[in-house]
DSSP file (Angstrom, degrees, kcal/mol; ACC not computed):
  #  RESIDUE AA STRUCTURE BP1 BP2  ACC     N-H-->O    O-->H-N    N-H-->O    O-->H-N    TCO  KAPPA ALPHA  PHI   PSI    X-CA   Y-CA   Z-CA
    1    1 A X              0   0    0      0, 0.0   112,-0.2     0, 0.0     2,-0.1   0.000 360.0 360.0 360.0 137.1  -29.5    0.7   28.8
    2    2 A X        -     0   0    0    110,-0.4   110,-3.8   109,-0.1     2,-0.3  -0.282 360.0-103.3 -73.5 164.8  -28.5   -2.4   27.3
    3    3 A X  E     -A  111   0A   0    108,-0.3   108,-0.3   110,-0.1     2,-0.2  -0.728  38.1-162.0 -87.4 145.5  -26.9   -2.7   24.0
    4    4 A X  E     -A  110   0A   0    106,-1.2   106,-1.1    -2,-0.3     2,-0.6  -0.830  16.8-122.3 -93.2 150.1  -28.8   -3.9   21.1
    5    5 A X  E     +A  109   0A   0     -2,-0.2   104,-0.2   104,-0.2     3,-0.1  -0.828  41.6 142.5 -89.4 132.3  -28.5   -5.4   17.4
    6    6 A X        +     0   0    0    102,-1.9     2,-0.3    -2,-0.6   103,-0.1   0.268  57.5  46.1-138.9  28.4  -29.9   -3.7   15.0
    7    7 A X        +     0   0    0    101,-0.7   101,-0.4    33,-0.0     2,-0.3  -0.986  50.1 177.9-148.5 151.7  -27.6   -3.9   11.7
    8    8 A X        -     0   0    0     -2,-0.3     2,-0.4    99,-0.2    99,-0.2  -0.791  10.7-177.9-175.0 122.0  -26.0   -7.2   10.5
    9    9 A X  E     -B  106   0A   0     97,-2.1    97,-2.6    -2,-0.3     2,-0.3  -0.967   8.6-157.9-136.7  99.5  -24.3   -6.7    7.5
   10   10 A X  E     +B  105   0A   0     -2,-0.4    95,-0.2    95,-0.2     2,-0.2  -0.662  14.9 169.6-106.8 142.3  -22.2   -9.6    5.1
   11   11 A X  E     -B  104   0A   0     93,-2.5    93,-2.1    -2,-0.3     2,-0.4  -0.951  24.2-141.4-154.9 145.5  -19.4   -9.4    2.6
   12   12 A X        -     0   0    0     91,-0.2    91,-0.2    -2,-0.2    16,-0.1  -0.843  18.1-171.5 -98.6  96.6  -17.1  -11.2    0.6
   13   13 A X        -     0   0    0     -2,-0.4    89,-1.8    11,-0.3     2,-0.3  -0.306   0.8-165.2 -52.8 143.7  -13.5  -10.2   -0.1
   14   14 A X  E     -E  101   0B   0     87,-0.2     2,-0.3    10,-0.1    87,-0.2  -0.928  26.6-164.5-127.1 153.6  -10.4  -11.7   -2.6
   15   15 A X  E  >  -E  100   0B   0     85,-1.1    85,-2.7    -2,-0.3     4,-0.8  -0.922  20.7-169.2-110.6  98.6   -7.2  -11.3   -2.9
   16   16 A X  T  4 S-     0   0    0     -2,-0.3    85,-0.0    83,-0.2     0, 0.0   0.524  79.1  -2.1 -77.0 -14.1   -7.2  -12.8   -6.5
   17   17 A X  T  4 S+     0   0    0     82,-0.1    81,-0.4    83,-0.1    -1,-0.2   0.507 123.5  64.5-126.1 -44.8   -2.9  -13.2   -6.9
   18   18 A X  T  4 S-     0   0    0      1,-0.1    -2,-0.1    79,-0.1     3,-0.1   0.792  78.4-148.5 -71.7 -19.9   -1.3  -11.8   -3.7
   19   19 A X     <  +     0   0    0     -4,-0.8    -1,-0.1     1,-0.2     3,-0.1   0.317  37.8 161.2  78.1 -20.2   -2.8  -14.4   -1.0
   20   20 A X     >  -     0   0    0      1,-0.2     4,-1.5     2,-0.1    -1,-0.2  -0.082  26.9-164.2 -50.7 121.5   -2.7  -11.5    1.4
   21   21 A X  H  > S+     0   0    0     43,-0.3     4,-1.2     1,-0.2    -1,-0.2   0.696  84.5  50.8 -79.8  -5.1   -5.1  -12.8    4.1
   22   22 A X  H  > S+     0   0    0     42,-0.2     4,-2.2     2,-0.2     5,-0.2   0.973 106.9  51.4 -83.8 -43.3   -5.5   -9.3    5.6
   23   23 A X  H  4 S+     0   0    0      2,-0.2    -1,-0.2     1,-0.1    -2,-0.1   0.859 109.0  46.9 -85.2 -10.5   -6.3   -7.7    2.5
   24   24 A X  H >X S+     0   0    0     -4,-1.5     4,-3.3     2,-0.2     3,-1.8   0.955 117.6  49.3 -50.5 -67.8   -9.3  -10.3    1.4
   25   25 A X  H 3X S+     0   0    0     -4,-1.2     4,-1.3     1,-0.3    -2,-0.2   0.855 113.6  44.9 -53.8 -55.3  -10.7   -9.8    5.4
   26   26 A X  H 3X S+     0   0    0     -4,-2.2     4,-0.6     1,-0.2    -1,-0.3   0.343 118.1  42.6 -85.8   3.2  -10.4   -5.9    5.0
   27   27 A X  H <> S+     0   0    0     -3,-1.8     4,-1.3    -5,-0.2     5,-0.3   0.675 108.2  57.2 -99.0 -53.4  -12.1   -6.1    1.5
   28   28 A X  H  X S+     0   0    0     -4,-3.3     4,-1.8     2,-0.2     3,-0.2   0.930 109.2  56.7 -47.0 -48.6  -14.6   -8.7    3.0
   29   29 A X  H >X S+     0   0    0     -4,-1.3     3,-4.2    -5,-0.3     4,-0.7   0.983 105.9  41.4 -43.7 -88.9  -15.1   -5.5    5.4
   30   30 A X  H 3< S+     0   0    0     -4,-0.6    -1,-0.3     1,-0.3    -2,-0.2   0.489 110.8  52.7 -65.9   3.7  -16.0   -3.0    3.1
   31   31 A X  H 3< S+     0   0    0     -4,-1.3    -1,-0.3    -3,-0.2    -2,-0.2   0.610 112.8  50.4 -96.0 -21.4  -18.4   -5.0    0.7
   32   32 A X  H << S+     0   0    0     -3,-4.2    -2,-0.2    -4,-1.8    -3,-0.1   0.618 125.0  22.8 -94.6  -2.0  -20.1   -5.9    3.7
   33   33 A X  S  < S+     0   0    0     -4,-0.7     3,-0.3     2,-0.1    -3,-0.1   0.342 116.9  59.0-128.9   2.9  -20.4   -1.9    5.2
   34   34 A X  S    S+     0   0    0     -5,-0.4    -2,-0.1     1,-0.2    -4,-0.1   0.352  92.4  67.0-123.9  41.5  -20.1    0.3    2.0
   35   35 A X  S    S+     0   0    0     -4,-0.1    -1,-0.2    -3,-0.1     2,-0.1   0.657 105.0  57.9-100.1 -26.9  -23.2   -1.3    0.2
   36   36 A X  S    S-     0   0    0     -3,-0.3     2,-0.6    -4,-0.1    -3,-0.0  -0.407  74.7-128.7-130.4 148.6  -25.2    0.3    2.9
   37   37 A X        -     0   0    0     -2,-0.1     2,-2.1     1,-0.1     3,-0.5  -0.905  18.3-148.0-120.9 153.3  -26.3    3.8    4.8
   38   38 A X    >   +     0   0    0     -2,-0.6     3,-0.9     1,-0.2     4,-0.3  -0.045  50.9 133.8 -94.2  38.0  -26.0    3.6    8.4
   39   39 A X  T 3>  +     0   0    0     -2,-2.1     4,-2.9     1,-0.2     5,-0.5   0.736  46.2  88.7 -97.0   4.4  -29.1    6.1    9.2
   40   40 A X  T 34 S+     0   0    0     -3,-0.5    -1,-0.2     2,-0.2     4,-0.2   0.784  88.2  48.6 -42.0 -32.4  -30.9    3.9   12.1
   41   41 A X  T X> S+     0   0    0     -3,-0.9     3,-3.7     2,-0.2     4,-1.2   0.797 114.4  46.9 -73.5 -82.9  -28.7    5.5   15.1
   42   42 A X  G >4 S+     0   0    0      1,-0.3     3,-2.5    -4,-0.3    -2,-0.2   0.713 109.8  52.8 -23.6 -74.3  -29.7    8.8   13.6
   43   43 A X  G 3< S+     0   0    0     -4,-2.9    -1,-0.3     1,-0.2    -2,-0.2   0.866 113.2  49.9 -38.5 -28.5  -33.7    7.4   13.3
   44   44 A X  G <4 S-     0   0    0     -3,-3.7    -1,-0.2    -5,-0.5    -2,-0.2   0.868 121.1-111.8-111.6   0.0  -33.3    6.6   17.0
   45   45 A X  S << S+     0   0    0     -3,-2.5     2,-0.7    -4,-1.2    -3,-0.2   0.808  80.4 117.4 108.6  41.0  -32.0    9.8   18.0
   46   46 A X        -     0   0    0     -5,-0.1    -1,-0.3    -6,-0.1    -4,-0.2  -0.980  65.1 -90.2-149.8 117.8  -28.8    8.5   18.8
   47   47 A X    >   -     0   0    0     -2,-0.7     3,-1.8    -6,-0.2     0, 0.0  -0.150  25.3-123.1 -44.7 134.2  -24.9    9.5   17.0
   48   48 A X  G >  S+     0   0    0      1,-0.3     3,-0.8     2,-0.2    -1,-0.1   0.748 110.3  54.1 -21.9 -59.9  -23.6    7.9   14.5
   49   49 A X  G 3  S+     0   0    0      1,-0.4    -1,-0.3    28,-0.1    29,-0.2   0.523  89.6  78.9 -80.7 -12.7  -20.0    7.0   16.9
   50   50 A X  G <   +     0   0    0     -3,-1.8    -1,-0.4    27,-0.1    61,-0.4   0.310  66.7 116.7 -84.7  36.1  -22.3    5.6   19.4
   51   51 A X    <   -     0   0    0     -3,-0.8    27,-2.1    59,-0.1     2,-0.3  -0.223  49.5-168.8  26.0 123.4  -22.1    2.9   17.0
   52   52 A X  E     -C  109   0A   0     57,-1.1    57,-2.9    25,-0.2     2,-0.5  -0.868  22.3-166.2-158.6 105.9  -20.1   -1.1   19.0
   53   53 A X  E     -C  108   0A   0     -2,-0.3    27,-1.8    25,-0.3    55,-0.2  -0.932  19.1-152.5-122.5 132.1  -19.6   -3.0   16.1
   54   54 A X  E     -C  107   0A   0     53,-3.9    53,-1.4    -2,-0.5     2,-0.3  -0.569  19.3-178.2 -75.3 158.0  -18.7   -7.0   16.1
   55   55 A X  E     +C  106   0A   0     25,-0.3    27,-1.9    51,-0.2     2,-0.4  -0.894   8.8 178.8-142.8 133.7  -17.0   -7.8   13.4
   56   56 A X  E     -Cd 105  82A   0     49,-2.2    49,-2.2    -2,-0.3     2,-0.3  -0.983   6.8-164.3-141.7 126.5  -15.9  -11.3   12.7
   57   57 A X  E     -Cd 104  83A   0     25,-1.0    27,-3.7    -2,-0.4     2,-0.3  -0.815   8.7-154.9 -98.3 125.0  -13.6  -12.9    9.3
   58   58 A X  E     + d   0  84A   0     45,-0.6    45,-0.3    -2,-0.3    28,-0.2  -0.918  30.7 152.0-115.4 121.2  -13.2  -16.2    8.2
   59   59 A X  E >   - d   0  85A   0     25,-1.7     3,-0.6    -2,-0.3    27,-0.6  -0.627  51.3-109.5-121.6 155.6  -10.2  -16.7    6.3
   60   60 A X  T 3  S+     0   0    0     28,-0.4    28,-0.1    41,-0.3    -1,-0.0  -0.571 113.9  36.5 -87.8 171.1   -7.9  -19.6    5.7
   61   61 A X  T >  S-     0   0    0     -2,-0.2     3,-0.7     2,-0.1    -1,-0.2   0.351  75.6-177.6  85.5 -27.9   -4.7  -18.6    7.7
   62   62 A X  G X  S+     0   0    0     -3,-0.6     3,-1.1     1,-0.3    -1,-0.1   0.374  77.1  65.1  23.0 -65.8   -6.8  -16.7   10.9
   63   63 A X  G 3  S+     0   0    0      1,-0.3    -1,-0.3     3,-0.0    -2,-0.1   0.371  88.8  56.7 -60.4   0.0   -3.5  -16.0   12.3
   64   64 A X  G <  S+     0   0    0     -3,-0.7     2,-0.5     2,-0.1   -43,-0.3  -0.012  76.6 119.7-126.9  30.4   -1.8  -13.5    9.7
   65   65 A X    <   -     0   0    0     -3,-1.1     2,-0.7   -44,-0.1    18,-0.1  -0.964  63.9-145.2 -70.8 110.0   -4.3  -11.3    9.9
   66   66 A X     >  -     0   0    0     -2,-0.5     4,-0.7     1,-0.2     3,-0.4  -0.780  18.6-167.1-113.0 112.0   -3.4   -7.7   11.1
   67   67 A X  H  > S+     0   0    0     -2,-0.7     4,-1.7     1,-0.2    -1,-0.2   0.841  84.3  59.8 -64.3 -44.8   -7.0   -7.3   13.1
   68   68 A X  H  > S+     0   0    0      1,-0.2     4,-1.0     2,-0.2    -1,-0.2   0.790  96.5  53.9 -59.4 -29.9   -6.1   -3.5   13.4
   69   69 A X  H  4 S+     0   0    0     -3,-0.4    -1,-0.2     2,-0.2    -2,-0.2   0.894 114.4  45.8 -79.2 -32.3   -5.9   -2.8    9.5
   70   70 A X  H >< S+     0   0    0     -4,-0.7     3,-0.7     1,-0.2     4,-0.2   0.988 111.0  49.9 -77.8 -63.6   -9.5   -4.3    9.3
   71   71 A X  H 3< S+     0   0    0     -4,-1.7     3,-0.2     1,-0.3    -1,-0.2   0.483  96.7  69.4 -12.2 -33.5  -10.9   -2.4   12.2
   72   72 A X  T 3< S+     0   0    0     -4,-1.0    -1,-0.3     1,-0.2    -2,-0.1   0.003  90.2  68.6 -93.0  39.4   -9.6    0.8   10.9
   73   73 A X    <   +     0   0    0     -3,-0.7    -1,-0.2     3,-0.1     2,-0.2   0.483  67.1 101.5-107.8 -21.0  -12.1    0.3    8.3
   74   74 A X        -     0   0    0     -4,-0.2     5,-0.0    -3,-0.2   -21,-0.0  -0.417  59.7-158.8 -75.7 120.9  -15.1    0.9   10.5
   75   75 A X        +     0   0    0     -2,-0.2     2,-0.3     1,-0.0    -1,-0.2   0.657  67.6  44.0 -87.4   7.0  -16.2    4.7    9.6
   76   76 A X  S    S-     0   0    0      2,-0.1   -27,-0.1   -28,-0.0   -23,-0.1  -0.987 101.2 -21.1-145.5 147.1  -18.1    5.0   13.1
   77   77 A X  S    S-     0   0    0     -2,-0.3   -25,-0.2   -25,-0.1     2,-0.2  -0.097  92.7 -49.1  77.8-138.9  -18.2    4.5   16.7
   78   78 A X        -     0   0    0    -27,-2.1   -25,-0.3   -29,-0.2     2,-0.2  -0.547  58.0-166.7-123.5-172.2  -15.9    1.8   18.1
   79   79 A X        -     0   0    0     -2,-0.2     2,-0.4   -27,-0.2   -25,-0.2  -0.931  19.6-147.6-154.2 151.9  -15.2   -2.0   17.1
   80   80 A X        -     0   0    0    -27,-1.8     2,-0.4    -2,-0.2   -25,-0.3  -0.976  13.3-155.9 -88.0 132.3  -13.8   -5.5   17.7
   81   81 A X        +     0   0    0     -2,-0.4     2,-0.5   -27,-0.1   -25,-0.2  -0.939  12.0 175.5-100.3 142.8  -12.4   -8.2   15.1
   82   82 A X  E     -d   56   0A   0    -27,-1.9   -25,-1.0    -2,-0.4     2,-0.5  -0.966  13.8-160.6-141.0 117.8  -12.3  -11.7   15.7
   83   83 A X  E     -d   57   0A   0     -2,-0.5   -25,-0.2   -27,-0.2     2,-0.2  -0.902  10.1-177.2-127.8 137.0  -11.1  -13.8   12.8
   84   84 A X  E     -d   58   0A   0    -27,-3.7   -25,-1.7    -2,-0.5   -22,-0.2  -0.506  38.8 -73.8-122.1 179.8  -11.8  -17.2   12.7
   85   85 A X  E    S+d   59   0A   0    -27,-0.2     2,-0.3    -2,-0.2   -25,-0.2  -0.461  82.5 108.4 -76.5 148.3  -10.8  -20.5   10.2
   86   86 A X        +     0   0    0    -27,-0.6   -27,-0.2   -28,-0.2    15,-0.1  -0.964  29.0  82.4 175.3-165.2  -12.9  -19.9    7.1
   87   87 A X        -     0   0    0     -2,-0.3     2,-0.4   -28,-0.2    15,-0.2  -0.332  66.0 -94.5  96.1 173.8  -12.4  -18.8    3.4
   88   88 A X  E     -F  101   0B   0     13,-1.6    13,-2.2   -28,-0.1   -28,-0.4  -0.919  16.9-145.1-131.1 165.4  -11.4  -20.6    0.7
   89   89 A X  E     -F  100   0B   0     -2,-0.4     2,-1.0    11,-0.2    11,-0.2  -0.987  16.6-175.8-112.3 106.4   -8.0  -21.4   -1.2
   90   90 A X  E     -F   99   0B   0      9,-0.6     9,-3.6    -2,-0.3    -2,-0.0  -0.753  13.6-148.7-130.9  91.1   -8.6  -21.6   -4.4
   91   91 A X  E     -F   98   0B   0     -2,-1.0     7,-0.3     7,-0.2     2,-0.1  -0.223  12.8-128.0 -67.6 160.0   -5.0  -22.7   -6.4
   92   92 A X    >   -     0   0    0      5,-2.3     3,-4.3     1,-0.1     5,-0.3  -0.500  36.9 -89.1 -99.0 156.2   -4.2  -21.6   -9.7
   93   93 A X  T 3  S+     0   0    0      1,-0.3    -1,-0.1     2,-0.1    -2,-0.1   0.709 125.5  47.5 -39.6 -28.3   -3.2  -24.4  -12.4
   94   94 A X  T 3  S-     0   0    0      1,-0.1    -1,-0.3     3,-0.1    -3,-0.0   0.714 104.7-131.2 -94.8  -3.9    0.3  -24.7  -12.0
   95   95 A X  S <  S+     0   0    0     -3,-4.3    -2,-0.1     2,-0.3    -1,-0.1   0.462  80.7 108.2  82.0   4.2   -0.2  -24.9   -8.0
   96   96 A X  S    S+     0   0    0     -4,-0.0     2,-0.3    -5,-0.0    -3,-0.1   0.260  80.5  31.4 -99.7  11.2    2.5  -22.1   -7.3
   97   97 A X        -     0   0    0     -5,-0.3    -5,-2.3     2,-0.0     2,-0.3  -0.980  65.4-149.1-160.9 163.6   -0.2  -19.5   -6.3
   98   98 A X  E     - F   0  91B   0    -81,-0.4     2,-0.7    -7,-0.3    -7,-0.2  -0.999  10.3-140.3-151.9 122.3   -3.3  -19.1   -4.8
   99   99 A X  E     - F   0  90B   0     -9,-3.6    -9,-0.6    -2,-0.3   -83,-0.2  -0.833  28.8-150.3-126.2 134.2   -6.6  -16.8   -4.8
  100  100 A X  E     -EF  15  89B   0    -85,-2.7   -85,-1.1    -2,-0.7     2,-0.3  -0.423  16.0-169.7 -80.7 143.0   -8.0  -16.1   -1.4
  101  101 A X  E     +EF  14  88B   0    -13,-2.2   -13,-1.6   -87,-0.2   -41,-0.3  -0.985   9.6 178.8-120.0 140.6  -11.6  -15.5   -0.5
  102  102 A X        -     0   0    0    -89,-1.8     2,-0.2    -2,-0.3   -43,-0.2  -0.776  14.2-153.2-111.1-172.7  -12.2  -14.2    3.3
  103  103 A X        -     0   0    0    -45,-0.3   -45,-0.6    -2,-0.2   -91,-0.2  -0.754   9.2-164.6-150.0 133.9  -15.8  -13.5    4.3
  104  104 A X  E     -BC  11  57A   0    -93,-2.1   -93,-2.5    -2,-0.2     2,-0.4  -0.519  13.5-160.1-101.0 174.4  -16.8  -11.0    7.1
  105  105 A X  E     -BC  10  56A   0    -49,-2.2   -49,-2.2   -95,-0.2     2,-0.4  -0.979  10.0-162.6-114.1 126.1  -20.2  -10.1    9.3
  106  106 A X  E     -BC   9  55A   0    -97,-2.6   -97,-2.1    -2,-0.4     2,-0.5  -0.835  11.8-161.5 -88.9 136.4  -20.2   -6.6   10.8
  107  107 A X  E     - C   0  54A   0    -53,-1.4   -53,-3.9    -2,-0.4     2,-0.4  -0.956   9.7-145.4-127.2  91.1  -23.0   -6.6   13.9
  108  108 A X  E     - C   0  53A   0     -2,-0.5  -102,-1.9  -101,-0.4  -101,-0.7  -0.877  16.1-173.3-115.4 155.8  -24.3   -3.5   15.0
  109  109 A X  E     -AC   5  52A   0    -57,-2.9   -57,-1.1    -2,-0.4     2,-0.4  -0.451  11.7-177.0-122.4 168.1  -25.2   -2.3   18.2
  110  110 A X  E     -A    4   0A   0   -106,-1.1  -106,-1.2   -59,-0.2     2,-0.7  -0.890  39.6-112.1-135.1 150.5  -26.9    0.8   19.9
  111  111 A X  E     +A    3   0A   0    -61,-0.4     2,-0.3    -2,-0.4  -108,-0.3  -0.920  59.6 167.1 -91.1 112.4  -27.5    1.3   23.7
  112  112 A X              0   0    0   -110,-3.8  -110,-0.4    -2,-0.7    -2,-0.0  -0.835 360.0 360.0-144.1 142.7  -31.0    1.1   23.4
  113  113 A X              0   0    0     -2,-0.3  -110,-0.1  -112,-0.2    -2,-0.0   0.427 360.0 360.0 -45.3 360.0  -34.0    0.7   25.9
């Protein structure tokens, strides 16, 4: 059976002093999955962990982004991250610091008829 979408699910994350771009993207994560109750696999007769979820950040930075830390956010089934340019930088007056916004989409899929 091919896989389908059937969840698509946005959030924004900050990290309002530290800059950390990983922890804005893993924040981005979890406003976009813990707003929400997953019970469609279940309504289609189908387990939670058969859950294949895209998941894609844009953050300024892409590259300093520990893809595993966000991934291990995902409470079901399996996942990817793919983090792309995005975000904002938003500097603070004196220009010696910066607070990051990332923002993610989670896409999930089922193996579905």
């Amino acid at each position: 059976m091919p896989m389908k979408r059937v969840v698509l699910e946005i959030g924004m994350g900050t990290d309002i002093r530290g800059a950390d771009p990983t922890k804005a993207a893993v924040r981005a994560l979890k406003d976009a999955l813990w707003h929400n109750s997953l019970s469609v696999a279940k309504a289609l007769g189908k387990d939670t962990d058969s859950m294949v979820t895209e998941v894609t950040v844009g953050v300024p930075d892409p590259n300093q982004v520990d893809k595993e830390k966000v991934a291990a956010v995902l409470p079901h089934g399996t996942g990817s991250v793919t983090v792309v340019e995005g975000g904002l930088k938003i500097p603070n007056d004196e220009g010696t610091d910066y607070t990051l916004i990332a923002h993610a989409a989670a896409v999930v899929h089922l193996d579905l008829p």
